[in-house]
VOFIGU-158999 format. One record per residue (C-alpha): x, y, z; residue in three letters. Coordinates in steps of 0.25 Angstrom, whole numbers, padded with zeros to 4 digits, always signed. Layout:
XYZala...
//
This chain:
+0097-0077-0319unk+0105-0065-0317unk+0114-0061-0305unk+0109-0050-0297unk+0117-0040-0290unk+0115-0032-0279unk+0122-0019-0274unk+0117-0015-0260unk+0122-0001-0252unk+0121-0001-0237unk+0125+0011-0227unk+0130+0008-0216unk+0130+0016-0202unk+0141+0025-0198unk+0151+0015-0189unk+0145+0002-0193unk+0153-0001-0206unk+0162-0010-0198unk+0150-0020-0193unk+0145-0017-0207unk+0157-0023-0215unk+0158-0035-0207unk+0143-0040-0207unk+0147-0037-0223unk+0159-0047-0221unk+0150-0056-0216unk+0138-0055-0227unk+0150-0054-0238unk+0154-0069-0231unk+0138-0076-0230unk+0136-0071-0245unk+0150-0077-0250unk+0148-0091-0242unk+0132-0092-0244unk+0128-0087-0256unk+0131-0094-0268unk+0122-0083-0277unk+0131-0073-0272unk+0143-0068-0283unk+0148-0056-0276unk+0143-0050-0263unk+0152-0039-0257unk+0152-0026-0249unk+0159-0013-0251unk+0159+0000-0244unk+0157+0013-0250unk+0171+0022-0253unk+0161+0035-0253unk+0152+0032-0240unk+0159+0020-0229unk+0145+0018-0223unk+0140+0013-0237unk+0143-0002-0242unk+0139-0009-0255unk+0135-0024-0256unk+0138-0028-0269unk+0131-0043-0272unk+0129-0052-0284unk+0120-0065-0285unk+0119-0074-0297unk+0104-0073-0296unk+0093-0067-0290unk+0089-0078-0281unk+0103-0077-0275unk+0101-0064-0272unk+0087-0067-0265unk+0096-0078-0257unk+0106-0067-0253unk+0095-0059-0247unk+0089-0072-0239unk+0102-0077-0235unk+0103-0077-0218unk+0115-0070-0219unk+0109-0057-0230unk+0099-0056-0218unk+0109-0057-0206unk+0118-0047-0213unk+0105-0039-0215unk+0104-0038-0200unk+0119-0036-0196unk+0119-0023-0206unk+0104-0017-0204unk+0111-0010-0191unk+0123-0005-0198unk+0114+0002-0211unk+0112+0016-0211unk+0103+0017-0223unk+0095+0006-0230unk+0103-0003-0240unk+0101+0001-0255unk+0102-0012-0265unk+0103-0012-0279unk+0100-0025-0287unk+0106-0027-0301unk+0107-0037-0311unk+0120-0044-0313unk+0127-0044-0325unk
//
């Protein structure tokens, strides 16, 4: 099995990045304490655009990716941000190394 990696962009909408970083906070503490599959899960904000943020995730497998994605706190995260997002999100999945 291989590690998978994620990189996932989200926009948020203008005055909203304060409620965005902290729901962040939050999701950066559920991954830490509930996902043993997880190695790295970490957002950043954009230096060029302030209203784009990266989510940079790495799993030891596949299946703990698809656990990532059933957790109750991916979905309830899901549904704190939804509000906040000016555009859909765009995810690239790659291949660890």
């Amino acid at each position: 099995m291989s590690a998978v990696a994620v990189v996932a962009t989200l926009t948020i909408a203008e005055g909203k990045n304060a409620e965005f970083e902290a729901a962040a906070t939050e999701m950066m503490a559920a991954v830490s304490g509930n996902e043993p599959g997880n190695e790295f899960y970490s957002f950043g904000q954009s230096r060029e655009d302030p209203q784009q943020y990266r989510v940079l995730e790495r799993y030891v497998d596949k299946a703990a990716l698809e656990a990532h994605g059933a957790a109750d706190h991916f979905k309830a995260f899901g549904a704190k941000i939804g509000p906040l997002l000016a555009a859909p999100p765009k995810i690239e999945y790659l291949k660890g190394i």
